[in-house]
C-alpha positions in Angstrom: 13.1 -6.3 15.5 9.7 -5.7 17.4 10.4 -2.2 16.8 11.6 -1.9 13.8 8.9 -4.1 12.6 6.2 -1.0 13.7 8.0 1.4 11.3 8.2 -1.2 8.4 8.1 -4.3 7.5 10.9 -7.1 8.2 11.3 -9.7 6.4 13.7 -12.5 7.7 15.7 -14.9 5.7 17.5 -18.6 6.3 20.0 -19.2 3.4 19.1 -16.3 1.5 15.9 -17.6 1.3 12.6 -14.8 2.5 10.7 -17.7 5.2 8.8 -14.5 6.7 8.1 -10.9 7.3 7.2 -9.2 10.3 4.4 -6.4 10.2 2.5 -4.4 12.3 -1.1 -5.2 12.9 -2.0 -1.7 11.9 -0.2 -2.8 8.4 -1.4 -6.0 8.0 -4.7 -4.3 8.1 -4.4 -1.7 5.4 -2.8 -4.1 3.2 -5.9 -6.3 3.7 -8.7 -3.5 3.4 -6.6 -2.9 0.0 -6.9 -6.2 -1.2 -11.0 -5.9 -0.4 -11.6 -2.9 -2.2 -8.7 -4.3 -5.2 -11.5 -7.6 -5.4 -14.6 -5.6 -5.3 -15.7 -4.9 -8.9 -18.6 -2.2 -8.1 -16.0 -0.4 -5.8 -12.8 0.0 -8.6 -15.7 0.8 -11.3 -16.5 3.7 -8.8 -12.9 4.7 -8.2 -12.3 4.7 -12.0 -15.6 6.9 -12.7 -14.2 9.1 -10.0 -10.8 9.2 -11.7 -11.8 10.1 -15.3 -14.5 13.2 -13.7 -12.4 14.2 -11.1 -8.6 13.0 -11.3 -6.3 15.9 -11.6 -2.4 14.4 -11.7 0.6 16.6 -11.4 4.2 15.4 -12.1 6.3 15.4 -8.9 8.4 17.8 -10.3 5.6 20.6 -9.6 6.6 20.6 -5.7 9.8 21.6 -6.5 8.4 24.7 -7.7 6.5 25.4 -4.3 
């Protein structure tokens, strides 16, 4: 499970009940720099300036061209 748990998450049941996941620490730590930035006002209002003057989205479809 150890192992597994470094690729992905594992969550474990009891009755068909979720009572825990296993993570690595490295994910456990992106998830919670996420959740910083995700509660920092000044830093989303930058991301969402950045998005409007700079964003540029493609559909997925586009890499099946390449």
């Amino acid at each position: 499970m150890i192992r597994e748990a470094q690729e992905h998450p594992v969550t474990i049941t009891k009755q068909d009940q979720t009572v825990a996941v296993v993570m690595s620490v490295e994910h456990l730590e992106a998830i919670a720099e996420t959740m910083e930035i995700l509660a920092d006002p000044a830093t989303m209002q930058t991301i969402r300036t950045h998005r409007e003057v700079h964003g540029v989205y493609h559909d997925m479809s586009v890499l099946d061209e390449l």
